[in-house]
C-alpha positions, -999 to 999 in steps of 0.1 A, spaced: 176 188 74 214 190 85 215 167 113 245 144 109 223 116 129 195 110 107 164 125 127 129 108 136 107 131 110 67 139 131 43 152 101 21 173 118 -14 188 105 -32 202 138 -53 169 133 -64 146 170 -37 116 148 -13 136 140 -8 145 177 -8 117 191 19 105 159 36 137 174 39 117 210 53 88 196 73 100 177 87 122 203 89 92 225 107 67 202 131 99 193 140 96 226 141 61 228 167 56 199 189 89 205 181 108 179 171 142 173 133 145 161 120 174 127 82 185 132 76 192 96 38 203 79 33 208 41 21 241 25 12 232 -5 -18 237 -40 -51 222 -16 -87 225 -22 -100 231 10 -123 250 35 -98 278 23 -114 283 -12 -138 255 -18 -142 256 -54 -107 269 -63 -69 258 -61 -54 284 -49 -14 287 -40 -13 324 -40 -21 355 -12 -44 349 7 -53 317 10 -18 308 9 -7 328 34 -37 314 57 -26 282 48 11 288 57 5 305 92 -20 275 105 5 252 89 33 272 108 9 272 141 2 234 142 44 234 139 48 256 169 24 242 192 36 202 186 75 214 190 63 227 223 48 198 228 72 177 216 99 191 239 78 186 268 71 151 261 111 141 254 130 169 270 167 152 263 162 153 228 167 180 198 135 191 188 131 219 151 104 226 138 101 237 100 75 243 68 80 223 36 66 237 3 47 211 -18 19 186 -18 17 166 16 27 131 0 53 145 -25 71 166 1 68 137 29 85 112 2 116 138 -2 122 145 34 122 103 37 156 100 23 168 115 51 150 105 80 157 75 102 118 70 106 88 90 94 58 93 116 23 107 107 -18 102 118 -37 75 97 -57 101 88 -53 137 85 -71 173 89 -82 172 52 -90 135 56 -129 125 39 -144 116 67 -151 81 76 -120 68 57 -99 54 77 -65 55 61 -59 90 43 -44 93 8 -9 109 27 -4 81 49 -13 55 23 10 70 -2 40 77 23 34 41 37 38 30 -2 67 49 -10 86 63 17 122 55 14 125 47 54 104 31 76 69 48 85 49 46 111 8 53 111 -10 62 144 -45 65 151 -46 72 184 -31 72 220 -3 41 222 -8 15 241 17 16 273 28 -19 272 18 -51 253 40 -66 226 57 -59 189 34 -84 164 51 -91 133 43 -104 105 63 -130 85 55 -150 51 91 -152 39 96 -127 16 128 -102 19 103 -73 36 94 -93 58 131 -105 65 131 -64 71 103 -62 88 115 -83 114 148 -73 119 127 -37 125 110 -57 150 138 -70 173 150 -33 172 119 -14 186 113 -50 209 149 -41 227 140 0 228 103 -11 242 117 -32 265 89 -60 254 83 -93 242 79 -102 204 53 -121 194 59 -134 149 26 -140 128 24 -161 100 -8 -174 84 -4 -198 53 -42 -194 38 -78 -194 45 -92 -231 41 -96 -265 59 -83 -297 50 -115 -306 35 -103 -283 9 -77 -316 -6 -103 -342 0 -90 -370 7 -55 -357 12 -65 -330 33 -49 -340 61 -15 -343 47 -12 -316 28 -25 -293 56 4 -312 81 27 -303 50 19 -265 49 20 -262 85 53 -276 86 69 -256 60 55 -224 72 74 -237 105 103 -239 91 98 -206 71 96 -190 108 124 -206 117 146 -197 93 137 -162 92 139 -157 128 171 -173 130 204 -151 144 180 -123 147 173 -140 185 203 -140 191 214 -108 183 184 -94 210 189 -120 239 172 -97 265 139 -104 238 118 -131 241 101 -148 213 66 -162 207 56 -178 173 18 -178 161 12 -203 124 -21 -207 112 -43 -213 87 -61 -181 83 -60 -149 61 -33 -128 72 -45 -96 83 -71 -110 107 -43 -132 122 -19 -103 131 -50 -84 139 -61 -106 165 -25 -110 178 -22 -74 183 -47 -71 205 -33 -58 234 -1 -50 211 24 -20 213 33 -17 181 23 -40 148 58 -46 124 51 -54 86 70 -55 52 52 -31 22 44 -56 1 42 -100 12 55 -129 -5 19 -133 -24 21 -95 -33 14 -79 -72 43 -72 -85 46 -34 -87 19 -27 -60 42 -13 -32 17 -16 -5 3 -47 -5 -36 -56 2 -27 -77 38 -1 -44 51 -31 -19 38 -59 -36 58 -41 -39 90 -32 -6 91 -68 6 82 -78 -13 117 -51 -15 139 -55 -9 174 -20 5 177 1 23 155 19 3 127 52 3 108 58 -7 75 88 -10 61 105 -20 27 128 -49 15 160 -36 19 185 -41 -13 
């Protein structure tokens, strides 16, 4: 990759997701300026190539590498149909899918692939590539499932914590390019005031005005930095993921740190950021805290 403007990066496969990743990606490319890499991985695979073998060598390999190569060619025609103004290469990378897709993240403004892949086991929804990217990609990534809603607004989700702080600022951003409205999600918990007994009442008043406050202050200058985007504000007492869920329902794009305030420490992809992108009805971004 020698582009001095760090590129959009489209992982294609010749999967139905990975095209229409391929789209948006080609889209946003577009959108932001900046040239866009259709990259697919040749790497060691069991497969419908060799079903009971490993194989890197002639001739699976070279099978591998020229429906690989294929799936390239056909999305960087595609790609330059879609977003005509903008750089389009295409190229093979040698290694594992998730490995290979990591590397190339260093140097990519954005990283765009399918929720689930050609190889995918069917009926699971998020793939082991796009959950291991989304985990430890050293740029934002972006998962798509399907065709991209045409209008709507960017959801995103806020609890406080410094990728979320990322998240949002990620949010403005693709708000302004979109040409949309935002709309920040925060849920504080799944119970009732009948949960504190007697002080129920209270204590829920407290929380809810604390997580107002939270929004507040992560939201502030970032407004103001994006005047042409409006702002709507969602907090709530419910779990999380259903929350921004429901808010993206006629979304165009769903914003979210890697890991929340209430995270493990050391699990990169937190449980909220990994069920929202298993359902999603458009594609989402996750990004890490930056620093």
């Amino acid at each position: 990759m020698t582009e001095l403007i760090a590129p959009v990066v489209a992982a294609v496969d010749g999967s139905d997701e990975a095209c229409e990743a391929l789209r948006w990606a080609a889209v946003t490319a577009e959108r932001k300026h900046r040239p866009l890499y259709v990259v697919s991985a040749v790497g060691m695979v069991a497969s419908g190539y060799a079903p009971t073998m490993m194989m890197t060598e002639d001739p699976v390999h070279e099978v591998m590498r020229h429906d690989a190569q294929r799936a390239v060619d056909e999305a960087v025609g595609h790609a330059r149909a879609v977003a005509p103004s903008i750089a389009v290469s295409g190229h093979l990378i040698e290694g594992g899918a998730a490995l290979a897709l990591r590397e190339i993240s260093s140097r990519a403004n954005l990283l765009v692939l399918g929720r689930r892949g050609k190889g995918g086991v069917k009926g699971l929804l998020l793939g082991s590539v796009s959950t291991d990217v989304a985990a430890h990609a050293n740029c934002p990534v972006v998962v798509v499932s399907g065709p991209a809603p045409a209008s709507g607004p960017v959801v995103v989700g806020v609890d406080g914590s410094r990728a979320a702080r990322t998240a949002l600022e990620y949010a403005f951003e693709h708000a302004d390019l979109l040409r949309t409205s935002l709309l920040a999600v925060h849920a504080y918990g799944g119970f009732s005031s009948s949960a504190f007994f007697e002080h129920g009442d209270r204590v829920v008043r407290q929380l809810h005005d604390e997580a107002e406050a939270l929004m507040s202050e992560q939201l502030a200058g970032l407004a103001a930095d994006h005047p042409d985007v409006s702002v709507e504000t969602v907090v709530a007492v419910d779990v999380a993921a259903q929350r921004i869920i429901d808010a993206a329902h006629d979304a165009q794009l769903i914003v979210m740190g890697s890991r929340g305030r209430g995270g493990f420490r050391g699990l990169l992809l937190g449980s909220t950021s990994q069920a929202v992108v298993q359902v999603a009805p458009c594609p989402v971004m996750i990004v890490h805290a930056e620093g």
